[in-house]
Every structure is written in C-alpha cells, then in structure tokens.
C-alpha positions, 0 to 999 in steps of 0.5 A, a space after each residue: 085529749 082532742 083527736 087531730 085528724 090529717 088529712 094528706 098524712 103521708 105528705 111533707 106537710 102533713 108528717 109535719 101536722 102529725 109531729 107537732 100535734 103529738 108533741 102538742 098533746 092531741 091524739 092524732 089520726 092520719 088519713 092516708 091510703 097507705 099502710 105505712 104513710 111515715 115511710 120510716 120517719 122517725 116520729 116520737 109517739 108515731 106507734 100511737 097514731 090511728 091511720 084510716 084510709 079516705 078517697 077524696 074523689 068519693 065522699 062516701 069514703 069521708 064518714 068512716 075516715 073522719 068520724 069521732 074527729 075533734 079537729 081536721 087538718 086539710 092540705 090540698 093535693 098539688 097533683 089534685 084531679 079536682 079544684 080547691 074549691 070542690 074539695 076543700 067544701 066536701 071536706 067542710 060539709 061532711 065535718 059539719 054533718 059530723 060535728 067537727 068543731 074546726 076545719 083547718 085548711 092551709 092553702 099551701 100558697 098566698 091568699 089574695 085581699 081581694 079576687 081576681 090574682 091568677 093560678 092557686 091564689 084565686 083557687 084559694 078565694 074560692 075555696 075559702 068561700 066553698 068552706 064557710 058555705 060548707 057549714 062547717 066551722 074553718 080556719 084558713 093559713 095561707 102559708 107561702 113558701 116553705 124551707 122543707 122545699 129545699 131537701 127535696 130530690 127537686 131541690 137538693 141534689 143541686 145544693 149537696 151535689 153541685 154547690 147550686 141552690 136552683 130556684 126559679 125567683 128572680 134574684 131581687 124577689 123576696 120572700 118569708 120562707 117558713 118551715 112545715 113545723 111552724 105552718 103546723 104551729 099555727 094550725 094547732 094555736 089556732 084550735 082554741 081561738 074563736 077569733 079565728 074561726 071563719 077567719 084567714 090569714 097569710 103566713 110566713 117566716 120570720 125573715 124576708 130573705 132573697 136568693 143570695 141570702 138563701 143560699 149564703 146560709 146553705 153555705 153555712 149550714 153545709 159548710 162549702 160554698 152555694 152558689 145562687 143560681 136561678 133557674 127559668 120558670 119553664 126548667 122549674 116545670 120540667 124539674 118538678 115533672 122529673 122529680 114526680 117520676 112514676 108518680 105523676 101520670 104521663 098525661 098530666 106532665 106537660 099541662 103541669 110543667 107548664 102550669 108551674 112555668 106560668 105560676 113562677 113567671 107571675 110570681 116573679 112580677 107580680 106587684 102583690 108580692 105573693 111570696 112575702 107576709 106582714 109579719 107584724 100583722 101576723 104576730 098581733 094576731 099570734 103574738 103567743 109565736 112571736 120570736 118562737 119561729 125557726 129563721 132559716 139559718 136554724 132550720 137549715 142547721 139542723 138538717 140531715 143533709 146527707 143521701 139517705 134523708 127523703 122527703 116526698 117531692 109534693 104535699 
C-alpha cells in the first residue's frame, strides 16, 4: 500500500492524519522527534507505524525523513521560529527532489480569495505560492476552526470544571467548526484526485453554528448546563501562553499573546467571515463526503470528557 508520511505526527492533528490514514489502508510514517509521539493514544494499528525523527529548521534532516514517501501531510507549527511560506516550500522542494506524488498542506486556518487579509491568512497566500514554485505536486486545505479545540487544557477545564465554554468570538459570530478526523478525511480523498492537484480549498464543518448553539450541545453532550461565556481576545492570548507551559520559551509569550489578541479582534469583525465555509462549494467538489461529516453534536457525544483525556494544547 501507498506510505503516508506526517509531518507533525505527535500533534492533535497530525495523530488525527495517522488514524484516519490507518483505517484508510496506507502505510503510515510519523515524523517526529519523539520516541513516543502518541503519548498513550489509543490507535488501532499504531504498532505498525514507522516514526523518523526531522528538524524542520535544517533541511539536510529532510531526506533521510522523507524518503520512500508516496504522500506527505504538513501541518505548520502554530509555535513555528519560521514563516509559512519558508517552511511549507522546503518541504515541497525536497518532495520534488524525491518524487513524492502530493504534498498535502492544511493550513490550519482560512484561506483568502485574494491577498491582502492580515495574521495566518496572508502567511497561507504565500505559502501556497512558495509550494507550487517548489515543484512539487501539492494540495492545499484551508481548515477553519476545529471541535478538537474544545478538550484542550485551554478550553476544557472551563466546560467540565466551571459550566463555562470560553471562547473569544463575539456571540453573533459564526462558524463551521470540523473535527481533526474529517480535516483528515479530506486529506486522504484528495490523494487520488488530479483536479486537485495544484488546487485549494476552504474547508469546514457541516453546520454553521454560534456560541450559544455551541455551548447548548456541550450541554447535552455533558448533561449539565454550559453556559456561553465569551472572553476578550487579549484573555484568549494569556489563556493560550498559559496553557503551553514550559513548552513555549518565556521570550516568545508576550509577542505570541498579543499576536492571538489581534487575530481574534479581526476575526470577530472581519467582513470576509474567515471562520465560516460554503459548504456547498465544498460538497461539489467532495461530493463522495457530503452527509459523512461529524455535526458537532456527534462529536462532542462521543467524547471522553473525564480528567485523564489529554490532548496536546497546539498542532
């Protein structure tokens, strides 16, 4: 079978990739430079996946990891020392040299119709170009806002603990939540389409859902009452920087708190509405996953809720 190769392996989405590449039939290859980059996840078929070690800040680390890959999955670091377009094009150019048949990037955040929209969005612009010039061929999901967000240690001891979903949107603000398994979903029926290579596309959730409706299936799914209860952008900064712990150097915590301030202050206002997707668009591209996406009411049911879930608080 075709070997999958993830970059980011350890991370919330890229354990997703792995799963769903498993079930799909692919051998699977994590890159990380951890040992034991599943961390105890419970993975049908985890012993059969290959774990190489890569630095992506030293290309000369790339061949030895990437090598005898069919497909590569990149997800870009939200903690990254470099930018989208730097790293996303080193990884192309060294599948090209390799003869990867598709570099598949999720952006992890929206992609805009044209250049100019401020923070990740115009990193994924460039970095879109930086992957076709690479030479290699790609295939590029803008994914926007992920239900896996909501059992993090930045998000969940306010549901389970407090009764209080706490996000930054502003209550009127909408969005296509989607869950990390269904990014992955799209990834993988990507593979074997040529209309989508040197193609992108926004992707979201099957429901466009604001905070109240959110937190009114937390409600159900945790059978007590959630309370929507919005925070301001610079709380979410300091949240996030709390949440990383050791794991984010004491000199990158201020630029980054404030960096998500202003991300969510655009989101919130923005007239391009970076968090919500046409669906429809999407489903005549993928109409093979029309009505197979989770709505979050599904997702959120079959969580483990309980203290000894983790889930990485980035990637």
């Amino acid at each position: 079978m075709a070997l999958v190769t993830v970059i980011g392996a350890s991370g919330r989405q890229g354990m997703a990739q792995v799963r769903q590449a498993l079930e799909a039939g692919y051998d699977v290859r994590a890159i990380s430079r951890s040992q034991d980059p599943f961390a105890g996840e419970k993975i049908n078929g985890i012993d059969k996946v290959e774990i190489r070690p890569m630095d992506l800040y030293d290309t000369s680390t790339f061949k030895d990891a990437l090598e005898g890959s069919d497909y590569i999955f990149y997800t870009h670091p939200l903690q990254a020392r470099a930018d989208r377009a730097v790293l996303v094009g080193q990884v192309g150019a060294a599948a090209a040299d390799l003869g990867v048949k598709r570099v598949v990037w999720n952006t992890s955040s929206w992609i805009p119709d044209k250049p100019g929209d401020a923070h990740t969005y115009a990193g994924n612009t460039a970095g879109i170009n930086a992957l076709w010039r690479s030479g290699a061929p790609g295939t590029v999901f803008g994914s926007v806002l992920f239900m896996d967000n909501l059992l993090t240690n930045w998000a969940r001891p306010f549901i389970v603990n407090e009764g209080r979903y706490v996000y930054p949107h502003n209550p009127q603000l909408e969005a296509n939540w989607i869950s990390l398994d269904d990014v992955a979903k799209f990834m993988l029926a990507s593979l074997e389409r040529p209309d989508m290579e040197g193609a992108w596309l926004n992707i979201g959730g099957p429901e466009r859902l604001r905070g109240p409706d959110v937190a009114k299936t937390l409600s159900k799914a945790l059978d007590k009452e959630i309370a929507y209860n919005p925070c301001t952008p610079e709380e979410f900064g300091r949240y996030l920087v709390e949440a990383a712990g050791d794991d984010m150097p004491e000199e990158m915590r201020d630029e980054f708190a404030k960096g998500i301030q202003a991300f969510y202050e655009y989101n919130n206002t923005a007239p391009t509405k970076p968090f919500e997707v046409d669906m429809d668009h999407v489903y005549e591209r993928f109409p093979e996953l029309e009505g197979k996406l989770e709505p979050l009411q599904e997702w959120a049911d079959r969580q483990d809720w309980g203290e000894s879930n983790h889930r990485p608080a980035f990637g």
